[in-house]
C-alpha positions as CSV (number, residue, x, y, z in Angstrom):
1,X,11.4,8.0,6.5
2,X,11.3,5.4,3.4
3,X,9.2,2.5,2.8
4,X,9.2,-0.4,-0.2
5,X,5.7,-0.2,-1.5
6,X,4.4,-3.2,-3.6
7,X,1.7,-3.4,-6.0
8,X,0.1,-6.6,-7.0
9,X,-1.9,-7.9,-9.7
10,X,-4.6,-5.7,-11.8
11,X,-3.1,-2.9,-9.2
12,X,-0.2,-3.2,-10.6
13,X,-1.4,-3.3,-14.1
14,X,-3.5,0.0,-13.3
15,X,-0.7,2.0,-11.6
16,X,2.0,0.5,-14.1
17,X,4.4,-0.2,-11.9
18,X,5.5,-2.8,-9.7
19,X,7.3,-1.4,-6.3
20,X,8.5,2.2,-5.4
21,X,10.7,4.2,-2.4
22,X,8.1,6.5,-0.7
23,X,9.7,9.1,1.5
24,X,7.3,10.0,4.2
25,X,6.7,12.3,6.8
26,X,8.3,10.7,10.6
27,X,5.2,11.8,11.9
28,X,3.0,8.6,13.0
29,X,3.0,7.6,9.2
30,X,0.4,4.6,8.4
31,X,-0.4,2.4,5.6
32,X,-3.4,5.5,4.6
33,X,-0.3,7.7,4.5
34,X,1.1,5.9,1.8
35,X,-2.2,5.5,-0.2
36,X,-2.2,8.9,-0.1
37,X,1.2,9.4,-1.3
38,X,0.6,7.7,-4.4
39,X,-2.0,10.3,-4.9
40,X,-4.9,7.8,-4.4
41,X,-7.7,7.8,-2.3
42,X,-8.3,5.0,0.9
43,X,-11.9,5.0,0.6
44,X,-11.5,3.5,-3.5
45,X,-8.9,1.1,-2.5
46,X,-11.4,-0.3,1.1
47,X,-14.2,0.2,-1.8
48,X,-12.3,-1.9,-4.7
49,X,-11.3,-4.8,-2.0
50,X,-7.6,-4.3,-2.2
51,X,-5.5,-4.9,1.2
52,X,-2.7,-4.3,2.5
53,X,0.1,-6.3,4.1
54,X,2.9,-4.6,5.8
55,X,6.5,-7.0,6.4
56,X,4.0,-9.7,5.2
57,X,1.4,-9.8,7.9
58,X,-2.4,-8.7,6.4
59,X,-3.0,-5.5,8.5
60,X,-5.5,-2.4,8.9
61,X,-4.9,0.8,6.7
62,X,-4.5,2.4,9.9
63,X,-1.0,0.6,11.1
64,X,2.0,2.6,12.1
65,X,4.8,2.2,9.8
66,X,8.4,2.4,10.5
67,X,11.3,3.3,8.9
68,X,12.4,0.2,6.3
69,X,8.9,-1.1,6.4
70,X,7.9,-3.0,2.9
71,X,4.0,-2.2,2.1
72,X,2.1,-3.9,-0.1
73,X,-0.8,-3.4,-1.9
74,X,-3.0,-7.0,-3.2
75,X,-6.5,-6.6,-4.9
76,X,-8.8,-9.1,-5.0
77,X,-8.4,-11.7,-7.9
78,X,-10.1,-14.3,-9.7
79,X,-9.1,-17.2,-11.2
80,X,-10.5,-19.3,-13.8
């Protein structure tokens, strides 16, 4: 199963890229999955305030994902 994953601001700045195709497992996949597929931890992205939106609804990094789905990932920012 793929998914668009989209990074956002300082995130993307960090990671040093802007989107990516993630093949996943079909097995129940969620938005933790795909943290973990980018070889990052959930716990320092819930720590560091970034969420995640999945087909452009704010959601839990515990939603079901399905085949197509576009995930992205928004940290907190400041303006000035």
């Amino acid at each position: 199963m793929k998914v668009r994953v989209l990074f956002f601001a300082g995130l993307r700045d960090e990671l040093g890229i802007d989107d990516k195709i993630i093949s996943l497992e079909a097995n129940a996949p969620t938005v933790e999955t795909v943290i973990e597929a980018l070889d990052q931890s959930p716990s320092s992205f819930s720590e560091r305030g970034v969420r995640a939106a999945v087909n452009e609804e704010f959601t839990t990094f515990d939603h079901a994902l399905r085949e197509g789905d576009t995930v992205a990932f928004i940290p907190p920012v400041s303006g000035g």
